[in-house]
Every structure is written in C-alpha cells, then in structure tokens.
N, C-alpha and C positions, 0 to 999 in steps of 0.2 A: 481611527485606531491604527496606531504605526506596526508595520510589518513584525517587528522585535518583538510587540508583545504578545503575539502570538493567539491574539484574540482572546485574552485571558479574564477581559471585561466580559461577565454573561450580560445578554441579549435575548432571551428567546425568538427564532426565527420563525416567519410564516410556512405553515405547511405546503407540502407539495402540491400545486393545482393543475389541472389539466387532465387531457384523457389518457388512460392508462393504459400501455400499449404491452402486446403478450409475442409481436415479435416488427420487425422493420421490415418485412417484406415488400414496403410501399414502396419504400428508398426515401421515406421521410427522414432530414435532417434537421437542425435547430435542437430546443426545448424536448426534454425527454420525460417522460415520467412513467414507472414500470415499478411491479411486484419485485423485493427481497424479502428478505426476514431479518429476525433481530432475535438473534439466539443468546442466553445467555451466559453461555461460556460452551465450549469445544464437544460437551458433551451433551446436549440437548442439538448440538446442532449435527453431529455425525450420528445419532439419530435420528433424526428428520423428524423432531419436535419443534422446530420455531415457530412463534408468532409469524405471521404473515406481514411486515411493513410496506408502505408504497413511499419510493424515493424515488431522485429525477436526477439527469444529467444532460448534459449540455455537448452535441453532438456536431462536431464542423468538419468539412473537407477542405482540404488545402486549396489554396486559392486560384491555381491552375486546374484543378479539378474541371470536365465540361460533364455536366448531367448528363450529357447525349453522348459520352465516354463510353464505350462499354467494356474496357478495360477494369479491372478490381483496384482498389488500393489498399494498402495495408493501414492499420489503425493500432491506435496507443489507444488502453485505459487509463487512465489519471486517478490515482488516489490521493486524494488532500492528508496532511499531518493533524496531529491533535491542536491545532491554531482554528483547522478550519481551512476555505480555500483564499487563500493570501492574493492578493492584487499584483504583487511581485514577486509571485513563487509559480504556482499551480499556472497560471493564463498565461506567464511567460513563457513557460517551459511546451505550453498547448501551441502556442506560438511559433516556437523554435522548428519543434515536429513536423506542423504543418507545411512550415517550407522546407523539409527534407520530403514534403509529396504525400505524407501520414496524415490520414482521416485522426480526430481526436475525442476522445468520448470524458470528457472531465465528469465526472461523479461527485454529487455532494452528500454525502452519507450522514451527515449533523441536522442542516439547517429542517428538512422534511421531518424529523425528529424532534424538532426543536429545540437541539441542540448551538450551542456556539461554540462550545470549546473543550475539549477535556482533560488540559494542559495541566489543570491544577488536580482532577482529579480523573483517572484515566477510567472509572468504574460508570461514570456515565453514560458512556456505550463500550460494552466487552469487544474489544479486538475481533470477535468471532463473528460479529454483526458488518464490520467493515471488508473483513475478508468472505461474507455473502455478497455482500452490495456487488463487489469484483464480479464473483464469479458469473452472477446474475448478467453483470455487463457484458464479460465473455459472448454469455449463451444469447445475448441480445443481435449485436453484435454480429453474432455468425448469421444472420437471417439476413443483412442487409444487402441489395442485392449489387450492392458498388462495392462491396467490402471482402478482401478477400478471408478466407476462415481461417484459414491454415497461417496466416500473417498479422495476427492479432498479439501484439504485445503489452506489459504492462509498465507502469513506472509510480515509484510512489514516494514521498516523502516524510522521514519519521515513524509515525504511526503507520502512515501510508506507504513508508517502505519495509514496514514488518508484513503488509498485508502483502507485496509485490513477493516477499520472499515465502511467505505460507500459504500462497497460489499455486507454488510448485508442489506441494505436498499434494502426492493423491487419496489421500482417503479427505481430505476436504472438497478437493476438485469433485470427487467420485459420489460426495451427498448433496452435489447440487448437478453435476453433469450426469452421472452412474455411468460406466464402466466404458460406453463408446461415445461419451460427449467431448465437448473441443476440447483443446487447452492451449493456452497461452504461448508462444512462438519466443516470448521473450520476456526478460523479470528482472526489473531493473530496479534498484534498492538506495536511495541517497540515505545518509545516516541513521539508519534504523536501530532499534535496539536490536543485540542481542546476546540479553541477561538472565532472562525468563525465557526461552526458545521453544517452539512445539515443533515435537519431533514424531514425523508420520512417515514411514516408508511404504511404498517406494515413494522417493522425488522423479518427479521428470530431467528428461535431459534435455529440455531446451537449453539454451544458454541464463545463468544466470549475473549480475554485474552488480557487483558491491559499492559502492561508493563510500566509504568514508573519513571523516574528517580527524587529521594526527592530534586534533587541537581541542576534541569535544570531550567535555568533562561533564557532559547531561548523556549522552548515551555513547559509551568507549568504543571506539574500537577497537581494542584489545579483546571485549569479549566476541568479537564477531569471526575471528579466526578459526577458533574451537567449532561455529558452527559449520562456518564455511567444509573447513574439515568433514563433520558429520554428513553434511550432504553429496559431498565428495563421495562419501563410501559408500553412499545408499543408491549411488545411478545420477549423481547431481553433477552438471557441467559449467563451474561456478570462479569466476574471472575476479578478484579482490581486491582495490584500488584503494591506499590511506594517501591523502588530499595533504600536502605538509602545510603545517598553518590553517587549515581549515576548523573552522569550530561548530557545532549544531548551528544548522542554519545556511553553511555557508554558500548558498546560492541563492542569501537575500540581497537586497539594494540596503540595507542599515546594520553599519558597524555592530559587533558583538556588545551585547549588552546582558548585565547578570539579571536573571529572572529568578526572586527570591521561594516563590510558593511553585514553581515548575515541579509536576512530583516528577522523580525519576527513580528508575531500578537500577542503575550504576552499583549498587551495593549486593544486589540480590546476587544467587548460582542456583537455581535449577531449570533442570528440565522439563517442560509437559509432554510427558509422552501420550502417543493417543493409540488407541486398541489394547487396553481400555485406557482411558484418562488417568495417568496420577501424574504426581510430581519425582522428581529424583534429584535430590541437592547433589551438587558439584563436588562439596568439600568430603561427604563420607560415604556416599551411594543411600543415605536413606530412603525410604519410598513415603510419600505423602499423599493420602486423599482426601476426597470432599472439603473436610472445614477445615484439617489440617495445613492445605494446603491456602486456600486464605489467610489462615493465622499467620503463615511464615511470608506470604505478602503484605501482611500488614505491619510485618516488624521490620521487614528489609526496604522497603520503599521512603525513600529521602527526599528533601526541597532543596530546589534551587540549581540552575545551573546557565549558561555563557548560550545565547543564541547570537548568533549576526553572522553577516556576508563580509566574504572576502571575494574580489574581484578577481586573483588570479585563481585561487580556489575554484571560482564561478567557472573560469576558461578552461581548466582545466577539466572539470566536468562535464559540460557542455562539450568537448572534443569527444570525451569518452563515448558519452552518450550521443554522439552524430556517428561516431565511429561504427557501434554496436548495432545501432539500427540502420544504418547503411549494409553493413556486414549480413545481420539477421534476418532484416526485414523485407530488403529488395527483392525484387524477383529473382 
C-alpha cells in the first residue's frame, strides 16, 4: 500500500500481544505494550470515565546510546496521522531523532484496536483516545530510568499533530497526569488540523512548533493561525512555520496525489471548549451541545483532498525540527 493512500484500504490489525507493563523502571527497551483508554469524546474523558484499552509502542535509543551510560537521554513521543504508522513518515522521522541522540517511543494507537485507518472516517477512534495513548506515553516514559523526565517531547503528524497540539492543554494533561504529573518539554505539530479546535486553559508553556504546509487544501493553514493566537493568550509559547508549496503530507517520499473519500473539516468553524464541553461556531458565537454538536459535524465535514511530499518542503521541515530539539531538548 503506497504511502499517498494513506492506508485508506481497511485491514483489520492483530491485537497488541505481550506483557503489559505499568511502568519501565527495568530500562527495558524494544516492544512496548501498556494500559490507555479509549474515551469517547473530551467529555467522558476529563471525567475520568474511559474504557480501559491495552496499546503498544515501539521504544529505541539512539544508536550511540551505551546501556552502561548512566547519563539520561531525552525522548520524542511519536504520534502516527489518521493513515496509520507510514513506512515513510512515522520511522523516518524516529530515525532522524535518533541521531540528534533522542530515545524514540513510536505509538501505534490503531493497529491494538484494530483499527487501519480513519482517513475516510475520522469517528473510528475519537481524537480523545489518541491524545490518551500520548499522555499514557508521557507518564511511561518518565519511569525509565535512561530517560530524562523533564526532556520528553512530542511530535505528530495530522491527526497526530492535533494530538502534539492538545497535549499542551492542561485539563487533558491533568486527567491523565493530576495536577503534579509530567508534561511534555516539547509539541511539535506537522500539518494538523485546526478547524474544530479544543480549547482548555491553561496551555503550558513549553515550546510549541507549528508546521504547516501553504499548499494543503485537506487541512489549511489558514485555520491554524486563529489558534495559534488563542494559545498565545492562555500562557502558550507557540512558534508558526507555513512550508511554501507544501501540501498535506508533505514529508512523504510520493508526489501529492488527490484522495477523493479523505473526510476533512476544511469547511467546518467551531470551537470545543472544555470546562464544561460544548461547541462555539466561529461565524456567530452560538453555543452547541451534546447532539447539536454532532449534527453540525456532520453537515460541515467534506471528501477529498491533495496528500504527497515535496522534497524541499521535507528540508525544510526537518531543519525546523532538528532546530527545536536541539534548542529544547538538549541539556
């Protein structure tokens, strides 16, 4: 299945196997597999109502790393996009990391689910399950005893960089951490949506880094400014880079290609605010809840839109993001 389509053929995957681990104290690396939840939507989950799910990730040290080191290293979380984790998206970028000296924790939040893909329908697994899986990593994560806590950042792409940017929000952090748990050192976002936006104050002020592409007509950049903004003003330290000629995708290996049934929110404007949950449209301030709010996702959500790589696109992001975790993440 080529990169472009974004995994859009379903598959169901084999469930997560192996022993379930409740923290890495060992300094076991490799094969992960650990408790999150699977909430289904914002507000069973800042309640602390979710189903319990077991999901796995895949956990490496840079390859100068020496186990008998007893120096810390800093670590990326990986969050996969709605494709799923890509052969030349997600492992390259775990790749890159690695030889900037970054431990890497790739998260598969689909396949344990058995899920493949949510490209064509994003209700598959709620947003609010993906940004558990994270946090879950986080709190993993800080237990290891190579790993420094305080230097744990994240990075995501698409869906997975909606989850990199609503990692900074603390009342999500605060129902999976509570009030003196970690948080994340860095939040790094390639072309995420944001058209539907959930909005939780406070943000943290780690650094946060936008990436996106002047060329994507599946999730704009135009709408990400407005948030950027918002987070700005809530305590948020949020850096905003549009990629000229970049299109969704653009740090694949395969030219932009139109994906006809891709749903996207490109059309929608509201906001989810949380404490308590509703919605708030852009265009007149109205407030929407419970099924109101689904109704008006289900009339504002569109098909189709342009994914593929562009090479200088790629460079240019890849600078960015050696930049910011040099900058961030070093001792």
């Amino acid at each position: 299945m080529s990169a472009v389509a974004l995994g859009l053929l379903v598959a169901l995957a084999a469930p997560a196997s192996g022993e379930t681990v409740t923290d890495l104290s060992d300094g076991r690396s490799g094969h992960i597999v650990f408790e999150s939840e699977t909430p289904s939507g914002p507000t069973e989950f800042l309640a602390g109502q979710a189903p319990s799910s077991i999901i796995n990730g895949d956990l490496v040290f840079p390859d100068q790393f020496d186990s008998a080191w007893e120096a810390r290293v800093p670590a990326m979380v990986i969050s996969h996009g709605s494709g799923g984790i890509l052969a030349d998206r997600e492992p390259m970028w775990a790749e890159r990391l690695r030889k900037q000296g970054v431990a890497t924790f790739l998260v598969d939040s689909f396949a344990p689910r058995g899920i493949a893909s949510t490209g064509a329908d994003q209700s598959r697994l709620p947003l609010a399950a993906s940004i558990a899986d994270a946090l879950h990593a986080l709190q993993l994560l800080s237990t290891h005893p190579r790993i420094d806590p305080t230097r744990i950042g994240i990075i995501g792409f698409s869906k997975g960089g909606q989850v990199a940017l609503y990692t900074a929000l603390e009342p999500f952090r605060e129902a999976v951490m509570g009030n003196d748990g970690e948080r994340f050192a860095l939040h790094i976002a390639l072309y995420a949506s944001c058209s539907i936006p959930y909005k939780g104050a406070p943000v943290s002020d780690a650094p946060i880094l936008l990436l996106l592409g002047g060329a994507d007509d599946y999730t704009p950049s135009a709408h990400c400014g407005r948030y950027a903004d918002w987070l700005r003003e809530h305590g948020g330290n949020v850096d905003m880079t549009i990629i000229e000629n970049g299109h969704h995708g653009f740090d694949l290996s395969t030219p932009p290609r139109y994906l006809r049934r891709a749903q996207s929110a490109r059309d929608c404007g509201m906001d989810i605010l949380l404490n308590p949950v509703e919605g708030q449209l852009w265009d007149n301030g109205q407030v929407l809840r419970g099924e109101e709010i689904d109704s008006y996702l289900r009339g504002c959500m569109q098909r189709g839109g342009s994914v593929g790589g562009n090479p200088a696109a790629l460079a240019q992001a890849v600078d960015e993001v050696e930049t910011a975790v040099g900058r961030f993440l070093s001792p």
